[in-house]
RORO-100302 format. One line per 2 residues: number of its first residue (from 1); their letters; for each residue x, y negated, z of C-alpha. Coordinates in steps of 0.02 Angstrom, whole numbers. Each point is the difference from the previous one (the first is absolute). Layout:
NUM = a = X,Y,Z  ... .
This chain:
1 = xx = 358,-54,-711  -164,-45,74 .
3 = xx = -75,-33,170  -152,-52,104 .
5 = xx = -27,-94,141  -126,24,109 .
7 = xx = -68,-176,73  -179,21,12 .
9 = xx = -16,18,178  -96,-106,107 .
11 = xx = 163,-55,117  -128,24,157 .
13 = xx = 143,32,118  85,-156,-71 .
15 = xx = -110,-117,53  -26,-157,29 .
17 = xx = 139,-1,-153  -119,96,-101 .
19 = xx = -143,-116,32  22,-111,-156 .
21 = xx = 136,97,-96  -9,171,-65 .
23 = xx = 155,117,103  97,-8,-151 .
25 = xx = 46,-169,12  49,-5,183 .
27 = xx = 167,-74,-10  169,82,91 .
29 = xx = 153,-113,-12  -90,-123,-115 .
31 = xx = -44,150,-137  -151,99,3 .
33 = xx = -44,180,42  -30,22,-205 .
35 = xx = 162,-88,-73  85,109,132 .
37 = xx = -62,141,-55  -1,-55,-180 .
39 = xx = 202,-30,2  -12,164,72 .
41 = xx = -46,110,-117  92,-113,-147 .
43 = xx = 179,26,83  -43,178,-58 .
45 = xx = -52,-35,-159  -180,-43,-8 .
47 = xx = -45,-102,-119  -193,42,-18 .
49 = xx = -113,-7,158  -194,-1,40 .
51 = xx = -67,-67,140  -178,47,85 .
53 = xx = -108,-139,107  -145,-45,92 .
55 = xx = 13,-115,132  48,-180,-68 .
57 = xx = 18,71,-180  13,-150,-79 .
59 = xx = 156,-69,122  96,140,-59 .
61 = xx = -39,-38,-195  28,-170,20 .
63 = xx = 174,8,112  62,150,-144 .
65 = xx = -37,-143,-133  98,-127,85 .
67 = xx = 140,110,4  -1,51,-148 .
69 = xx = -21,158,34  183,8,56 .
71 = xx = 11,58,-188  -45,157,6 .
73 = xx = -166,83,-76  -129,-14,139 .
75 = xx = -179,70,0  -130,-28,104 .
77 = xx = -118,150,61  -127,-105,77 .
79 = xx = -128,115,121  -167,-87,61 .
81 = xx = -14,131,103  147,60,113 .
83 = xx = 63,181,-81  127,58,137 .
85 = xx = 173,36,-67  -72,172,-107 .
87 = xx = -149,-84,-94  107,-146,-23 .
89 = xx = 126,105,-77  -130,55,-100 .
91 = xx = -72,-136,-78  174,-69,-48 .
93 = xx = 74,164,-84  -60,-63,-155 .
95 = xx = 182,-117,7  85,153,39 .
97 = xx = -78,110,-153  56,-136,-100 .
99 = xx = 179,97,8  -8,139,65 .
101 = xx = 152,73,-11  99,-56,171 .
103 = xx = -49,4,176  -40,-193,95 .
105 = xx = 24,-50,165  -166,-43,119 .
107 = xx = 54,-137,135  -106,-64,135 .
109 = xx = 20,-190,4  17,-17,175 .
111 = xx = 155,129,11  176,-83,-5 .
113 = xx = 129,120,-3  211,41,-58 .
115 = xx = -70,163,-74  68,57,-148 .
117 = xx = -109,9,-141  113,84,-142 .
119 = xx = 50,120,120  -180,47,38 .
121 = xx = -43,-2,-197  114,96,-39 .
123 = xx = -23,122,161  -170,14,-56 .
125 = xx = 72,41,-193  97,135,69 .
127 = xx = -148,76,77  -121,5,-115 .
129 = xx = -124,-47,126  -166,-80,-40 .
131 = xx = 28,-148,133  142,-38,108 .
133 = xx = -25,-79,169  128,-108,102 .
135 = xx = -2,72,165  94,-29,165 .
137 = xx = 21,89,173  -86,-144,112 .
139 = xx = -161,5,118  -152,-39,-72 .
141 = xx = -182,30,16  -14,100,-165 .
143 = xx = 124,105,-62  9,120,-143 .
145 = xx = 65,154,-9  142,98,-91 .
147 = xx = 72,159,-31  171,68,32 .
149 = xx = 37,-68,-193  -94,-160,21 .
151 = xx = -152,32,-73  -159,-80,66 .
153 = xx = -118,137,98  -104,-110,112 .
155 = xx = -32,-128,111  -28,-22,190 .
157 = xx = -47,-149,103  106,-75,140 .
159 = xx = 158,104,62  -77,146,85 .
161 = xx = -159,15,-107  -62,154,-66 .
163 = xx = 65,45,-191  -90,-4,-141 .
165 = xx = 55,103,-104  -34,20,-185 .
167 = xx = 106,131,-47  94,138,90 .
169 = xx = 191,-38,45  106,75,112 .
171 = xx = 58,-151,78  -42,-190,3 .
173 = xx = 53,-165,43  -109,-157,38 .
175 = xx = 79,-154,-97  -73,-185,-8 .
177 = xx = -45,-71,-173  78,-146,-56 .
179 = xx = -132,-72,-125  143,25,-150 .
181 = xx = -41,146,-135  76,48,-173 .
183 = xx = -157,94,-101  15,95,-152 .
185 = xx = -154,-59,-128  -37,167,1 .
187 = xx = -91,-16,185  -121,-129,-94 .
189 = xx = -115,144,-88  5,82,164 .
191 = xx = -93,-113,93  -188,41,36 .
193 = xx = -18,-85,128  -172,-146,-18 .
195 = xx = -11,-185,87  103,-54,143 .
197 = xx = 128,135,46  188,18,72 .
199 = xx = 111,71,-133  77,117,160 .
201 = xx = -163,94,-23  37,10,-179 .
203 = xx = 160,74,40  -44,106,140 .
205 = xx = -122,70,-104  104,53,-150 .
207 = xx = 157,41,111  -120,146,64 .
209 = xx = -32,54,-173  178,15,-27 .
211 = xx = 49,-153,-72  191,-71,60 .
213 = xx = -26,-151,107  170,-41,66 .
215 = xx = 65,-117,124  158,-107,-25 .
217 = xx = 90,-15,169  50,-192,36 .
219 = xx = 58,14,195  170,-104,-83 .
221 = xx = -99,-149,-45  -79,-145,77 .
223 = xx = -206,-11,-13  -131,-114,61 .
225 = xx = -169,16,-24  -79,-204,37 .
227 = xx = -184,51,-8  0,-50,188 .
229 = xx = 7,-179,58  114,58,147 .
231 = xx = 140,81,-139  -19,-136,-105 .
233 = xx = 24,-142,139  157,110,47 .
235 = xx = 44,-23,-167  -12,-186,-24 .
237 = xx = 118,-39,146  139,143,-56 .
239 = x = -3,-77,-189 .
């Protein structure tokens, strides 16, 4: 099974950390954000990974070699211009077409979480869905929403925010990403999407044309999301 990590963010609301170190290598508990998520997604059997950059490209390269590459297969997806999580999608699926016969997990670097990825593989199996999004019942600013059977119909901003619907349903329920998906290589063609783009749009957009996004719920599992210097100080002292 395959997977990509996406670690080409800028780390803006990490800094000063991110001043002379690229986000994924911001250490919790002596490891960093990237072997974190790294052991992650090889507990569930990942043994093939790409990785997309930008800022401090080289650190990441260079750290990777010193490891070893914590013996897996890792391949760098190196963007001199920031894609967003879509275009960066994009410009890696070549790794994906390579075998494209089984779904792969996308995984934001600066998420830690207990989720469980085989359960949301093969949740997203069962389905037959296109893309399959870990989702929780929490406040955010942004949430999506779902149908009564869990498929993606829109999106609306902050708790009492206006729906945006992009398909009829009868009822819906706002949910909070998690930054974890399971996609089906069969999304990759369907991407039109140009440049710099967030693959949500990507899904919004083919959700309303009828395509099965799903979300996988993960209320039972611990999740952090470290993109903040704030969560990730909280962090430090809990490890």
């Amino acid at each position: 099974m395959k997977a990509m990590i996406l670690a080409a963010g800028l780390g803006t609301r990490l800094r000063p950390l991110t001043n002379d170190r690229p986000k994924a290598l911001v250490e919790v508990g002596g490891r960093t954000l990237l072997e974190i998520a790294l052991a992650r997604v090889r507990e569930f059997g990942v043994r093939e990974v790409v990785i997309n950059t930008h800022h401090f490209a080289e650190m990441i390269t260079s750290y990777l070699r010193a490891q070893q590459y914590f013996g897996m297969r890792i391949e760098i997806s190196a963007e001199p211009v920031l894609l967003d999580t879509g275009g960066g999608l994009k410009k890696a699926s070549w790794f994906f077409l390579e075998t494209a016969d089984q779904p792969f997990i996308l995984h934001n670097v600066d998420v830690i979480s207990t989720i469980d990825l085989g359960r949301m593989v093969e949740s997203h199996i069962r389905s037959g869905a296109l893309a399959t999004l870990a989702v929780q019942n929490r406040r955010t600013s942004r949430y999506l929403l779902f149908d009564q059977h869990l498929e993606l119909c829109g999106r609306r901003t902050g708790p009492e925010g206006t729906p945006d619907l992009v398909r009829t349903a009868p009822q819906s329920q706002g949910l909070a990403f998690c930054g974890i998906h399971v996609i089906s290589p069969g999304l990759l063609n369907r991407i039109t999407e140009e440049g710099a783009f967030s693959i949500i749009a990507t899904y919004l957009r083919l959700a309303g044309a009828g395509e099965k996004i799903t979300g996988f719920e993960a209320d039972g599992y611990q999740w952090h999301d470290l993109g903040r210097l704030e969560d990730l100080t909280q962090a430090m002292t809990s490890t």
